[in-house]
Biotite code that builds the C-alpha atoms (Angstrom):
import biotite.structure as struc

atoms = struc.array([
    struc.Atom([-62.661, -118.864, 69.569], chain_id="A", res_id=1, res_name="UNK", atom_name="CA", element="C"),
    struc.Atom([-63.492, -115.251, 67.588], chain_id="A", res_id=2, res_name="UNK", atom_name="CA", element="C"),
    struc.Atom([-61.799, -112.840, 67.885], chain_id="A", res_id=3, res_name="UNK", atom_name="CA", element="C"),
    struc.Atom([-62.730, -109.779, 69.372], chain_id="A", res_id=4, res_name="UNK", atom_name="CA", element="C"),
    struc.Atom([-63.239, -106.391, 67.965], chain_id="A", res_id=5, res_name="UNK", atom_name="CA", element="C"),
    struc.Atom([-60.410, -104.946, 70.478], chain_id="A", res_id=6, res_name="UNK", atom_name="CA", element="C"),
    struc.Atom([-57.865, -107.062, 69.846], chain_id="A", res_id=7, res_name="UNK", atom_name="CA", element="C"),
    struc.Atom([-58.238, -106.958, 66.411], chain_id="A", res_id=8, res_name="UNK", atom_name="CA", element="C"),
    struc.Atom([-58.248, -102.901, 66.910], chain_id="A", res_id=9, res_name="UNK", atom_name="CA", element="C"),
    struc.Atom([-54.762, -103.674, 68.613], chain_id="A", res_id=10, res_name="UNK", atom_name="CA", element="C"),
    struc.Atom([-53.235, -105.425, 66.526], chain_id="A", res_id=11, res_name="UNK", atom_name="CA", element="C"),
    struc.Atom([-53.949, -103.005, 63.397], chain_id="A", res_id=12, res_name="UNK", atom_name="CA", element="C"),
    struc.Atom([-52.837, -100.344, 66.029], chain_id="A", res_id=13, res_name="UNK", atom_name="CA", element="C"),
    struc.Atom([-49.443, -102.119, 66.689], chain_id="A", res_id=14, res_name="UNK", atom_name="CA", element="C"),
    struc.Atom([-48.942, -102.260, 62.923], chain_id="A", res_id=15, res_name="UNK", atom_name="CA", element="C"),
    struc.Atom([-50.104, -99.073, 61.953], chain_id="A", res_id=16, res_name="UNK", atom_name="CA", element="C"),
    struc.Atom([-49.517, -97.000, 64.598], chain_id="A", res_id=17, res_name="UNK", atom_name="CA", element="C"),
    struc.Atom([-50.196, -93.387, 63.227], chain_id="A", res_id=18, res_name="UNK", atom_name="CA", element="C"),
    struc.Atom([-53.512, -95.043, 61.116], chain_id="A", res_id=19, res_name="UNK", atom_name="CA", element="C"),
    struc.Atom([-56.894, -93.840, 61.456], chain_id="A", res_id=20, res_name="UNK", atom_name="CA", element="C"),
    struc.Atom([-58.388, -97.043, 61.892], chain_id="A", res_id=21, res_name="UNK", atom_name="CA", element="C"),
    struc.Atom([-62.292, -97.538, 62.383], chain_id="A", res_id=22, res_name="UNK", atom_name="CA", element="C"),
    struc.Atom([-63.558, -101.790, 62.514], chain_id="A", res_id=23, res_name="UNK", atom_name="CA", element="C"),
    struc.Atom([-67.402, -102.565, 62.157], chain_id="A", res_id=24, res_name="UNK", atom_name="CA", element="C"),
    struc.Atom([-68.418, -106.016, 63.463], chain_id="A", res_id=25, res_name="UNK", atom_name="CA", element="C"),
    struc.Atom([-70.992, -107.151, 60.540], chain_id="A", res_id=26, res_name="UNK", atom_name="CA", element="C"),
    struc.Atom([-72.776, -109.938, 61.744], chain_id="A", res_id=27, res_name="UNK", atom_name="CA", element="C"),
    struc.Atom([-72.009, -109.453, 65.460], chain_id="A", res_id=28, res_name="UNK", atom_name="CA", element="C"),
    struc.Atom([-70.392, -112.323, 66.143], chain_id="A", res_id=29, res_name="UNK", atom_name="CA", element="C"),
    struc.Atom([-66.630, -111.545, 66.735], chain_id="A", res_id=30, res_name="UNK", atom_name="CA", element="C"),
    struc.Atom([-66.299, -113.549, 63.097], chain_id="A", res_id=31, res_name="UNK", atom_name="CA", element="C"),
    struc.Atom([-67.255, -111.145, 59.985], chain_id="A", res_id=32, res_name="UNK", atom_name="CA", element="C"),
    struc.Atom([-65.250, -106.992, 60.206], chain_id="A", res_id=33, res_name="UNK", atom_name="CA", element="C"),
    struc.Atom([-65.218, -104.329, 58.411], chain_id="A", res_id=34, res_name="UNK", atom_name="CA", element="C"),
    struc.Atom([-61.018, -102.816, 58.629], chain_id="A", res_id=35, res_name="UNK", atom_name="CA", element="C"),
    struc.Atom([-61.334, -99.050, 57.362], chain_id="A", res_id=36, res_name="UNK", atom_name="CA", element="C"),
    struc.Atom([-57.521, -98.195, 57.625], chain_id="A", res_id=37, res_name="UNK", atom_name="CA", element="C"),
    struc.Atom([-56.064, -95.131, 56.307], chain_id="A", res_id=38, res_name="UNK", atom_name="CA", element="C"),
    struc.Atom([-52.610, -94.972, 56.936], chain_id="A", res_id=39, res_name="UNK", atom_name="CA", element="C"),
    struc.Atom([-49.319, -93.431, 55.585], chain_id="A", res_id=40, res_name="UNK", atom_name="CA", element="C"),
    struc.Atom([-47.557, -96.834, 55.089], chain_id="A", res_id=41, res_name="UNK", atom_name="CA", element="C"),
    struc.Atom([-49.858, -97.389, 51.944], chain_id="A", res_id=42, res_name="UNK", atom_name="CA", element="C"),
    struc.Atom([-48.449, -94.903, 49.846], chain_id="A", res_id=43, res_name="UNK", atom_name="CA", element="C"),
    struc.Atom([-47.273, -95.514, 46.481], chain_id="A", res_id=44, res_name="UNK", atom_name="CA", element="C"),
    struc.Atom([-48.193, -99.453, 47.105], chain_id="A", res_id=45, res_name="UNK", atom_name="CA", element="C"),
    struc.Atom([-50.937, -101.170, 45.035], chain_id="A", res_id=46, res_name="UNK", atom_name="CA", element="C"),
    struc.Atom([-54.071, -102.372, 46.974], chain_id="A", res_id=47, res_name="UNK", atom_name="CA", element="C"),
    struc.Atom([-53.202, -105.854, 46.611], chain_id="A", res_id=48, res_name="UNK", atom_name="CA", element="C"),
    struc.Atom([-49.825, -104.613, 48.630], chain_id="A", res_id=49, res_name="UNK", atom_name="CA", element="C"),
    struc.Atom([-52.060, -102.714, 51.590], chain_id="A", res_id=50, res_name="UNK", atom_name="CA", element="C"),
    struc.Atom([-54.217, -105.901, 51.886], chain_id="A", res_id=51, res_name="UNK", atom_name="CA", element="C"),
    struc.Atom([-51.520, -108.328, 52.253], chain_id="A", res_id=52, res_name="UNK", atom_name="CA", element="C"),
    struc.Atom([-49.615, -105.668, 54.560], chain_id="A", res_id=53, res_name="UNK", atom_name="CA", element="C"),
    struc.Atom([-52.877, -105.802, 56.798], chain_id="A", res_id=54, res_name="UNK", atom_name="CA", element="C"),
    struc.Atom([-53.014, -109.646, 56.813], chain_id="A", res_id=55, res_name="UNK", atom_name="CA", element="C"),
    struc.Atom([-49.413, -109.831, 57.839], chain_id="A", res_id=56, res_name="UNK", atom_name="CA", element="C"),
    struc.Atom([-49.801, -107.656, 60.790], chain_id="A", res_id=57, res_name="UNK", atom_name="CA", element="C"),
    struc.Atom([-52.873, -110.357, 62.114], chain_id="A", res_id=58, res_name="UNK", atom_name="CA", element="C"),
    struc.Atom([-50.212, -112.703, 62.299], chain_id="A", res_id=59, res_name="UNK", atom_name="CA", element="C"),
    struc.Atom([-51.578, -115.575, 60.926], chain_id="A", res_id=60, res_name="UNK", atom_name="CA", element="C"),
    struc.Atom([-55.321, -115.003, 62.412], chain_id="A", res_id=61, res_name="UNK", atom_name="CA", element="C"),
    struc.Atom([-56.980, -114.603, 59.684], chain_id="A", res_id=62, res_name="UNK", atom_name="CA", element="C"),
    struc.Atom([-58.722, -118.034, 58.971], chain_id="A", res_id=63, res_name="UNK", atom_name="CA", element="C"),
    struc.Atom([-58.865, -119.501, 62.100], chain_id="A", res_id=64, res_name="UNK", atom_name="CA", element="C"),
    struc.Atom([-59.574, -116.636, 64.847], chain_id="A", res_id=65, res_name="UNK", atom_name="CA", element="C"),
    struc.Atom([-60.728, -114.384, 62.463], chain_id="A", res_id=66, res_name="UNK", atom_name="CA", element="C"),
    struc.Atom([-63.287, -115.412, 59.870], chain_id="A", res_id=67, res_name="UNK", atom_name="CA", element="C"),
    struc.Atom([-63.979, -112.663, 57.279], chain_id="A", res_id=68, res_name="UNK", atom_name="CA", element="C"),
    struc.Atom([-62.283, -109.330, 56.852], chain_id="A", res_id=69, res_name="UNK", atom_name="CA", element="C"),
    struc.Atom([-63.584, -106.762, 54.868], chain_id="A", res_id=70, res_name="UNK", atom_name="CA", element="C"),
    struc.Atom([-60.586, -104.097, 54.533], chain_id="A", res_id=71, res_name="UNK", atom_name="CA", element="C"),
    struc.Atom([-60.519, -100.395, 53.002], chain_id="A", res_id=72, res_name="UNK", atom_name="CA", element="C"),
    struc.Atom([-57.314, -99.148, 52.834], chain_id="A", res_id=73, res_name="UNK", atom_name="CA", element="C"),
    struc.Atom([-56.015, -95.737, 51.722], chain_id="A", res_id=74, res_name="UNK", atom_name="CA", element="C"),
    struc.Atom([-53.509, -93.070, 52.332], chain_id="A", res_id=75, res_name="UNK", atom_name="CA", element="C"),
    struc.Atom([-54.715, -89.466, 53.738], chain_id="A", res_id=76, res_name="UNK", atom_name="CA", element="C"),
    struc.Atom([-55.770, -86.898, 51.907], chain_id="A", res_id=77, res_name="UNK", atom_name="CA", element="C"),
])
């Protein structure tokens, strides 16, 4: 079963809780998203660190609920 846009907007939320987080469903089928997450917690940390900080708050849903994620992840300002 996909996953829908709102919980995956919840879980980011949990994670990232002070985040400016805005997901785009790209084929519209609850499968393919587009995570635009700019959030504090990625300061100083290389992109490969953001991503893998993003995967680990999907708690293991990425690959079976969730198909594709396309993530942007940056710190304000």
């Amino acid at each position: 079963m996909p996953m829908s846009q709102a919980d995956l907007e919840t879980a980011l939320r949990e994670a990232f809780p002070e985040a400016q987080i805005a997901i785009e469903d790209l084929a519209g089928d609850g499968d393919h998203y587009r995570a635009r997450i700019v959030s504090e917690a990625f300061k100083g940390l290389p992109r490969v660190r953001q991503h893998q900080m993003v995967y680990a708050a999907l708690k293991g849903k990425m690959g079976g609920e969730l198909h594709a994620l396309a993530l942007e992840t940056s710190v304000p300002g």
